[in-house]
Backbone as CSV, one residue per row, in Angstrom:
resi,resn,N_x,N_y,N_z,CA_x,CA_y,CA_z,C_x,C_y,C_z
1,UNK,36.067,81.074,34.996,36.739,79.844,34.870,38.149,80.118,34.361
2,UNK,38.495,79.557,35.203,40.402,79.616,34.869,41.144,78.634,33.724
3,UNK,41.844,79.005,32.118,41.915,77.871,32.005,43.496,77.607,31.919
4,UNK,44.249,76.820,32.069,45.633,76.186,32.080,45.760,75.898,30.871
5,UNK,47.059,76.879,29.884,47.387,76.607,28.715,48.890,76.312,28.619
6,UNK,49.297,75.616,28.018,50.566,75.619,27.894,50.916,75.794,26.538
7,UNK,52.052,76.526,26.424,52.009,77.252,25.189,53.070,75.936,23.865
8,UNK,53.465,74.868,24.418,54.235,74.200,24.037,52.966,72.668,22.993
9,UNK,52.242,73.029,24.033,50.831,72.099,23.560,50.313,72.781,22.313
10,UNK,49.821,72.064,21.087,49.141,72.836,20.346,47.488,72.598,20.854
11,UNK,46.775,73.571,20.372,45.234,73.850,20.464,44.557,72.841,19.891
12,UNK,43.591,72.675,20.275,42.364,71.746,19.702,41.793,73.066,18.737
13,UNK,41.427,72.712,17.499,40.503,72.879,16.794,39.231,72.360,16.268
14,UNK,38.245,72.853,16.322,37.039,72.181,16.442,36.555,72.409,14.945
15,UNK,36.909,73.239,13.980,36.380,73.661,12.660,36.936,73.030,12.073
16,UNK,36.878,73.490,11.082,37.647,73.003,9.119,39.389,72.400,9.638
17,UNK,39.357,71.111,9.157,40.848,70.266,8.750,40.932,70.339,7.786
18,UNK,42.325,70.153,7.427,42.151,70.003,5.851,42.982,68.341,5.966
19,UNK,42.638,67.995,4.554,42.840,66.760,3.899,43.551,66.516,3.528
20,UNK,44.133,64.835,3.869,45.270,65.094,3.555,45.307,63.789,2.232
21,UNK,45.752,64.807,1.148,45.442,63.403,0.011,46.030,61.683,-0.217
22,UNK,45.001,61.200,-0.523,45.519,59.817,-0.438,44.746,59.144,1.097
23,UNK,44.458,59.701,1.987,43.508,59.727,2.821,42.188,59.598,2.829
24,UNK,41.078,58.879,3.485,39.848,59.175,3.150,39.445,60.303,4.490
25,UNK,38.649,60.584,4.260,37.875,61.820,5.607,37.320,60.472,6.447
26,UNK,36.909,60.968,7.337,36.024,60.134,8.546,34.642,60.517,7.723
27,UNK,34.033,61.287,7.250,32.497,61.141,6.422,32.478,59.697,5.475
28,UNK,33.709,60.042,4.936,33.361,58.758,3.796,33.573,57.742,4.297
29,UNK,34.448,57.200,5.510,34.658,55.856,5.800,33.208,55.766,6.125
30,UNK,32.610,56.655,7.457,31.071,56.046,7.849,30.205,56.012,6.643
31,UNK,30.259,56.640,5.901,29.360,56.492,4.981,29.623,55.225,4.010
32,UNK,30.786,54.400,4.192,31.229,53.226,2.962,30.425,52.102,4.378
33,UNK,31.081,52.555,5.815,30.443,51.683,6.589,29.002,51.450,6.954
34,UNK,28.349,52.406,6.390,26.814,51.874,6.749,26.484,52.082,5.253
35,UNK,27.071,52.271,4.231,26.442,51.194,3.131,26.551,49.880,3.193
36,UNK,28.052,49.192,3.545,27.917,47.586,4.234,27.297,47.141,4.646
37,UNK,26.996,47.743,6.033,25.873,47.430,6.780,24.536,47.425,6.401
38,UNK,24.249,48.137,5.407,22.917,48.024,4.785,22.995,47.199,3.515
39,UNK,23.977,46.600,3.288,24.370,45.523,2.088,23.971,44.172,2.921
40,UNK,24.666,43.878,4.178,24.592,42.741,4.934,23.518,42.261,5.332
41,UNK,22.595,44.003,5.930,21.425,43.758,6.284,20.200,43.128,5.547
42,UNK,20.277,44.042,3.989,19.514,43.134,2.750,19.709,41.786,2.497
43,UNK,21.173,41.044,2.827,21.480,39.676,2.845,20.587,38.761,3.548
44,UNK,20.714,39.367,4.727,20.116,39.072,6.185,18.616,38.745,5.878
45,UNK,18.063,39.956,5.305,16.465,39.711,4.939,15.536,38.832,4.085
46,UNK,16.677,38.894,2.650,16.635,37.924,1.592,16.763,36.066,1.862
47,UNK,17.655,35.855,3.050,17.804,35.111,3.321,17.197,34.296,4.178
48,UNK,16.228,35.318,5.232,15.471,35.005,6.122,14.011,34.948,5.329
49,UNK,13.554,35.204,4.521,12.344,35.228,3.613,12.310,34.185,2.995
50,UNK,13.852,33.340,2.497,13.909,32.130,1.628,13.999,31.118,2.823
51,UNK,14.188,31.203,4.052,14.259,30.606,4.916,12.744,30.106,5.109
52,UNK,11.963,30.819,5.411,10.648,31.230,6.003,10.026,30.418,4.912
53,UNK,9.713,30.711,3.478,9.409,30.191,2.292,9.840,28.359,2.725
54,UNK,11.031,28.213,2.689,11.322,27.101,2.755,10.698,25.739,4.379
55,UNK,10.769,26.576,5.020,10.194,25.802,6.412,9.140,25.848,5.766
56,UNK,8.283,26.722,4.886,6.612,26.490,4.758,6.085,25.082,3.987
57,UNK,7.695,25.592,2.784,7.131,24.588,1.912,7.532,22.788,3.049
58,UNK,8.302,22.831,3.651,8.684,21.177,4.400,8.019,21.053,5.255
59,UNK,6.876,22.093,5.876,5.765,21.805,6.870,4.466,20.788,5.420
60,UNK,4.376,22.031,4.154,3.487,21.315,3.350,3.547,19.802,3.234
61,UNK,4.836,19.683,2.455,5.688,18.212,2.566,5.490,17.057,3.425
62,UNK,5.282,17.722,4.835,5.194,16.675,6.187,3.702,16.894,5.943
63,UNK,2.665,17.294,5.689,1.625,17.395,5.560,1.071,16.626,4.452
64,UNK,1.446,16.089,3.528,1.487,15.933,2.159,1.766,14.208,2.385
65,UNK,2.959,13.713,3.315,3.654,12.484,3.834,2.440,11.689,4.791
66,UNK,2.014,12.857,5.887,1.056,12.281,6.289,-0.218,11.506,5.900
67,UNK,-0.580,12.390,4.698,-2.096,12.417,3.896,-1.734,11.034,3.378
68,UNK,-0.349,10.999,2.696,0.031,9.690,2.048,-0.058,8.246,2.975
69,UNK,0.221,8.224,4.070,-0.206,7.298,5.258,-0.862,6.982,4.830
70,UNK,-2.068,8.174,5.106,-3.318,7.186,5.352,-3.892,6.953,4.213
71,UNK,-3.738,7.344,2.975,-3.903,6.954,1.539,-3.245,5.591,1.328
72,UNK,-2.355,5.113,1.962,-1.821,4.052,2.169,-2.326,2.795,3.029
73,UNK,-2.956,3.642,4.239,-3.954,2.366,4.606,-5.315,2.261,4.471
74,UNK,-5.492,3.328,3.380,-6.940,3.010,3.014,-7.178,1.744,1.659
75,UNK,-6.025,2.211,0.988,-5.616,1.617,0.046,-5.159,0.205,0.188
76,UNK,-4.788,-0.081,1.726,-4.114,-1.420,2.019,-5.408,-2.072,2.764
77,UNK,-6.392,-1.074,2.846,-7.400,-2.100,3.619,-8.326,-2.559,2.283
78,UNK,-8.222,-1.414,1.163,-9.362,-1.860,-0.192,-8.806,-3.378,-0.582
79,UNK,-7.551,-2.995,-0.478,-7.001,-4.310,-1.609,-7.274,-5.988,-0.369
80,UNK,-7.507,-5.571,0.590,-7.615,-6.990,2.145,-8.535,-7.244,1.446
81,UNK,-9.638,-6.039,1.218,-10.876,-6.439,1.094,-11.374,-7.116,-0.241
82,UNK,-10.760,-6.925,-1.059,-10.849,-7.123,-2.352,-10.460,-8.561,-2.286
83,UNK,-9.120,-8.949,-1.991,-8.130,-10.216,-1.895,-8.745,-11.102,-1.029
84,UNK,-9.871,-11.017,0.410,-10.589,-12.005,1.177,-11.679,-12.159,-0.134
85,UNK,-11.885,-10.885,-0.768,-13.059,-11.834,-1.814,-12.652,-12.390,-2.514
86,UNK,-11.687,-12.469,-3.077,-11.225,-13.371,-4.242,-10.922,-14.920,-3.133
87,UNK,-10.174,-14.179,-2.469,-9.864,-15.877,-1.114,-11.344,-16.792,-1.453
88,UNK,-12.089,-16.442,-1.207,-13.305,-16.386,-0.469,-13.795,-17.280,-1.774
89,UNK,-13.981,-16.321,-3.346,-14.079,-16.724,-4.260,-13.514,-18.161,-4.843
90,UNK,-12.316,-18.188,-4.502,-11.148,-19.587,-4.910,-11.428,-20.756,-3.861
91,UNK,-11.817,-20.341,-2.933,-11.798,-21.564,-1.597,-13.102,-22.276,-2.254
92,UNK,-14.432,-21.427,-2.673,-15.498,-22.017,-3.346,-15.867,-22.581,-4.340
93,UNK,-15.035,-22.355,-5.341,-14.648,-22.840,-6.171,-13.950,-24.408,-6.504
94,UNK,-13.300,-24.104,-4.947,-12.102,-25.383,-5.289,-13.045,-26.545,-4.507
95,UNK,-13.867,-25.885,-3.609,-14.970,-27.071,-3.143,-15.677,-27.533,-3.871
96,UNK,-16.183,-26.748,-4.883,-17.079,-27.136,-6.363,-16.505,-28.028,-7.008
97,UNK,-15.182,-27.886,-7.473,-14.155,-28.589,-8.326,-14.192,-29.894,-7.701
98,UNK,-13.457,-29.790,-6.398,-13.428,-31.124,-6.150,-14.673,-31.942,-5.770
99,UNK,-15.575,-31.650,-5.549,-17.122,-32.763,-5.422,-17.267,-32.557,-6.316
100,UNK,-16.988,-32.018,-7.574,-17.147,-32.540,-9.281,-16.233,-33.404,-9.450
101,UNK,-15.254,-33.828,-9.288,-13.987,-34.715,-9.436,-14.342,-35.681,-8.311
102,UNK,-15.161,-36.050,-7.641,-15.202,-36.827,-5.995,-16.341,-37.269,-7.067
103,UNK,-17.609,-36.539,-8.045,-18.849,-37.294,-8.602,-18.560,-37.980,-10.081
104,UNK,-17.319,-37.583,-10.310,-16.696,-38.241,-11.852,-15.947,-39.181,-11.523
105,UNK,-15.249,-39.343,-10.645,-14.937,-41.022,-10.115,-15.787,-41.365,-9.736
106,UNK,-16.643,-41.320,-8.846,-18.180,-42.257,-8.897,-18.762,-42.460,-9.757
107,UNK,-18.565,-41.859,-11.130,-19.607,-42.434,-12.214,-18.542,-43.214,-12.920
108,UNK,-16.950,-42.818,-12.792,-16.379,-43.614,-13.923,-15.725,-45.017,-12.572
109,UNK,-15.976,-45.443,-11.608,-15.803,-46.565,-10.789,-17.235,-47.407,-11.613
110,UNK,-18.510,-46.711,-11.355,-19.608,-47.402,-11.874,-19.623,-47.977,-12.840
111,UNK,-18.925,-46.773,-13.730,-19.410,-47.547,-15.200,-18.278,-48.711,-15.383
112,UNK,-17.105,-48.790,-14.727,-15.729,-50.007,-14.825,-16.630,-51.215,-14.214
113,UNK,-17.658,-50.860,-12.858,-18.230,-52.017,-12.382,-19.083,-52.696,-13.167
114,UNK,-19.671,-51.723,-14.600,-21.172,-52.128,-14.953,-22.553,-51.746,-14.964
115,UNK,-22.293,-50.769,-13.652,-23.690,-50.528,-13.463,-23.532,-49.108,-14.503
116,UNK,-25.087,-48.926,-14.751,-25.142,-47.352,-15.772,-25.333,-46.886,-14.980
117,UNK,-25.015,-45.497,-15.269,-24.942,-43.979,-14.334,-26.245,-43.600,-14.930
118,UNK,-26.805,-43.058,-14.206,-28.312,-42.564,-14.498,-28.319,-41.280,-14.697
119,UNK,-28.768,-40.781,-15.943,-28.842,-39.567,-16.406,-29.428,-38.346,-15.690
120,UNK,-30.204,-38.727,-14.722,-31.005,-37.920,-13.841,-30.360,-37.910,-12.398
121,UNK,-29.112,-37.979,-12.484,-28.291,-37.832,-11.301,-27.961,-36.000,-11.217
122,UNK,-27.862,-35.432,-9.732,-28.015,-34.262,-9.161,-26.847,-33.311,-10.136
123,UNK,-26.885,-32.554,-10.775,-26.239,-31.792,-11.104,-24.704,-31.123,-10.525
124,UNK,-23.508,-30.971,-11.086,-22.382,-31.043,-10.697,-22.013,-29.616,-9.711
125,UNK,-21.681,-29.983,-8.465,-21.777,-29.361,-7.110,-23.073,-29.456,-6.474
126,UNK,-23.923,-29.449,-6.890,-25.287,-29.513,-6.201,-24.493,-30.207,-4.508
127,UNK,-24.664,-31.700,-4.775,-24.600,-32.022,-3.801,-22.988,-33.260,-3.348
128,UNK,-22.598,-33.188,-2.356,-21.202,-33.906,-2.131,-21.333,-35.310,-2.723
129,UNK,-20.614,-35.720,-3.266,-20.711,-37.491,-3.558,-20.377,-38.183,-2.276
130,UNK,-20.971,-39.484,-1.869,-20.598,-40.488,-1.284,-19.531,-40.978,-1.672
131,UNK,-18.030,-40.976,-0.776,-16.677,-41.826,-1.559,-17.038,-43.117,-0.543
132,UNK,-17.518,-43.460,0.161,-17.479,-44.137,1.133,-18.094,-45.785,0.267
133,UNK,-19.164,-45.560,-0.592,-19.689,-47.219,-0.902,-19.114,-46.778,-2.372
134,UNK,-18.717,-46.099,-3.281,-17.897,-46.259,-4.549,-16.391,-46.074,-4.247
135,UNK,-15.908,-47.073,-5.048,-14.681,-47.630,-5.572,-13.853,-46.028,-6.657
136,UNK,-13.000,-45.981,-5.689,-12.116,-45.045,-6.752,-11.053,-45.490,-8.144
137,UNK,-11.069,-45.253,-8.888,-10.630,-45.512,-10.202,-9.464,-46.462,-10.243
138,UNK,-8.567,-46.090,-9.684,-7.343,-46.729,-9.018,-7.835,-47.791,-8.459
139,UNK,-8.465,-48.355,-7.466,-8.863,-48.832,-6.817,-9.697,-50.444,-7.373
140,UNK,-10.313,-49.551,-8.596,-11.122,-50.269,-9.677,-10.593,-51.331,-10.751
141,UNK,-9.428,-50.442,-10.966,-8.482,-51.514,-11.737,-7.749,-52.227,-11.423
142,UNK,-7.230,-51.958,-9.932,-6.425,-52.720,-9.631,-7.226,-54.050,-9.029
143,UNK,-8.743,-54.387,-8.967,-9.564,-55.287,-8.593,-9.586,-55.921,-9.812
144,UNK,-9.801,-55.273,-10.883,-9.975,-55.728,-12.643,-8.810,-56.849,-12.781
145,UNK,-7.868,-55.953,-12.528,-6.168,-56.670,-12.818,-6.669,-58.009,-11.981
146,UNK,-7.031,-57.578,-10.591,-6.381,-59.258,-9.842,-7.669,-60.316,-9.939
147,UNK,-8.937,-59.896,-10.544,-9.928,-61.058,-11.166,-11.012,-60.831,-9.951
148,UNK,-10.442,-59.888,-9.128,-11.866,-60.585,-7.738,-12.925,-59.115,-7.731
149,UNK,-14.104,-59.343,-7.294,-15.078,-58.563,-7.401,-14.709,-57.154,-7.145
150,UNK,-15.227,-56.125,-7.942,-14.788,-54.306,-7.441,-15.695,-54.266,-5.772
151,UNK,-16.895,-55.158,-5.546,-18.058,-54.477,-4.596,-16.914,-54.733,-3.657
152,UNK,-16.329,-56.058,-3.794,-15.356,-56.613,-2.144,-14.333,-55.558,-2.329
153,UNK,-13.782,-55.259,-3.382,-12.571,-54.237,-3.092,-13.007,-53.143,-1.877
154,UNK,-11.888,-53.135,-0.983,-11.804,-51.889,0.315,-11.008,-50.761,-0.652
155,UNK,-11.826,-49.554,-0.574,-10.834,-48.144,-1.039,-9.575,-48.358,-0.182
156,UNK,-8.182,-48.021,-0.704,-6.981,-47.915,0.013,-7.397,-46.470,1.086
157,UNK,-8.223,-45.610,0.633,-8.261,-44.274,1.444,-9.376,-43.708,1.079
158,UNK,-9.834,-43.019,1.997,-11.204,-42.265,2.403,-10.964,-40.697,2.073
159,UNK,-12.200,-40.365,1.315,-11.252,-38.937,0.756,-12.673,-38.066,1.318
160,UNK,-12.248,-36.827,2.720,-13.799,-36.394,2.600,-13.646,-34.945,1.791
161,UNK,-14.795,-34.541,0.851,-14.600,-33.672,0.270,-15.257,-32.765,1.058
162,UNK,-15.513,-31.474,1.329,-15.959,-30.239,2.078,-16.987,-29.969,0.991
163,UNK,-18.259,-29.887,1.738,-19.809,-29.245,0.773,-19.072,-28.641,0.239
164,UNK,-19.779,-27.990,-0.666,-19.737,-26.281,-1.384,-20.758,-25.559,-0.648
165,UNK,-19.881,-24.357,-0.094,-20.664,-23.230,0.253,-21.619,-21.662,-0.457
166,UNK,-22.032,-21.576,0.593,-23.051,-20.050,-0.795,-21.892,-19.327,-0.977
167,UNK,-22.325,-19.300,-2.435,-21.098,-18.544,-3.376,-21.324,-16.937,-3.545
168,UNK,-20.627,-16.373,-2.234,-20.400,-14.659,-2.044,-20.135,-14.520,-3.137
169,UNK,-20.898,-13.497,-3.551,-20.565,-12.824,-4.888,-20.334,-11.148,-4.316
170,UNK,-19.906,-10.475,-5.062,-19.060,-8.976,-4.533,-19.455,-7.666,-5.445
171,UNK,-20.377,-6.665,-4.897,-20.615,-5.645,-6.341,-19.648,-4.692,-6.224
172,UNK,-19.199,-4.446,-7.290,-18.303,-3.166,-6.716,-18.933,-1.807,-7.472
173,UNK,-18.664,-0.756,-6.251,-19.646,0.458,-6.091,-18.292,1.626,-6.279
174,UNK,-18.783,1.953,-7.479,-17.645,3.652,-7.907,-18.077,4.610,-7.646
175,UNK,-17.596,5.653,-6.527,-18.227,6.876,-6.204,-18.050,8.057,-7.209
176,UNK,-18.363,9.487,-7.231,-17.972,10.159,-8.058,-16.972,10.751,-7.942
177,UNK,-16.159,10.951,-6.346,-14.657,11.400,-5.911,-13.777,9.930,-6.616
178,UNK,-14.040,8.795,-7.310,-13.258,8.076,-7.810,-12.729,6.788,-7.014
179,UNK,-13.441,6.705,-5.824,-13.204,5.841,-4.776,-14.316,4.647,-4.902
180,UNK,-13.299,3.437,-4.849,-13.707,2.300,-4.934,-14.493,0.986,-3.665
181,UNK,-15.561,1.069,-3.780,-16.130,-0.134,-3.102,-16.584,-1.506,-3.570
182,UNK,-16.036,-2.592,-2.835,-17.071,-4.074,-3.079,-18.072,-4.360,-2.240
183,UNK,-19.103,-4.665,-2.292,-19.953,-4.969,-1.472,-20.003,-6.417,-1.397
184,UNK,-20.725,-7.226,-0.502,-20.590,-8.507,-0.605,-21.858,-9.076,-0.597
185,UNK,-22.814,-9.266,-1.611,-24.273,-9.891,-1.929,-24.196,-11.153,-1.833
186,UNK,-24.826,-11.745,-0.685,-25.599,-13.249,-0.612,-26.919,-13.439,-1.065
């Protein structure tokens, strides 16, 4: 092999350079450069681990949101259920009330007319009063006031009261997980 030198060119040297101070060598730059790189890379890892950590914990979270739903409509169906019994409770009540108030103007029309109320009359709700042949209180005096008989007085208004119905009563049943039931005993 032939080789073409020109003597004006200097030579390649392939061995020992020397240094020139104030300079770094090419060893130490690569070596400052892949300590970086292995600085960045630890960044990289640390960061992707808190990443990873973090999606786990906002999957828990959405998991956690869900559970709450339906803790929410279990909770929204206890309290329906609870609140139709009390409904349920008050509507019966108020039918009681008033055919007690529908049988205390029938005894206090009577007693304005005269006649005695008989002690052995049905017990209060038992059964609806007749408004239809007694005179309501109002009704009573204002016959008193004008001198003419209470029997001829016409009631100004017809009042119908609603029976009383069987009075649902509700047990409520505590499990040992802490969960609440009413039952509804007729």
């Amino acid at each position: 092999m032939t080789m073409i030198s020109e003597p004006d060119v200097p030579a390649i040297e392939l061995g020992h350079r020397e240094t020139v101070p104030g300079k770094p060598s090419r060893a130490r730059m690569i070596g400052v450069i892949a300590v970086g790189a292995a600085l960045v890379t630890a960044v990289n890892v640390t960061a992707a681990v808190y990443l990873y950590r973090g999606v786990n914990d906002l999957r828990t979270m959405e998991a956690r949101l869900e559970q709450l739903g339906q803790f929410e409509q279990r909770i929204g169906a206890r309290i329906d259920t609870v609140n139709n019994g009390f409904q349920s409770r008050f509507e019966t009540l108020d039918r009681q009330l008033q055919a007690n108030f529908g049988q205390i103007n029938g005894n206090i029309a009577k007693l304005e007319q005269g006649q005695p109320v008989a002690a052995s009359e049905p017990a209060p709700g038992a059964t609806e009063p007749a408004m239809l042949d007694t005179a309501t209180v109002a009704d009573a005096s204002a016959a008193d006031e004008s001198g003419a008989d209470p029997a001829a007085a016409q009631p100004s208004f017809k009042r119908k009261v609603a029976p009383p119905g069987p009075n649902p009563s509700y047990q409520r049943i505590q499990q040992p997980d802490g969960k609440v039931y009413y039952k509804k005993i007729n």
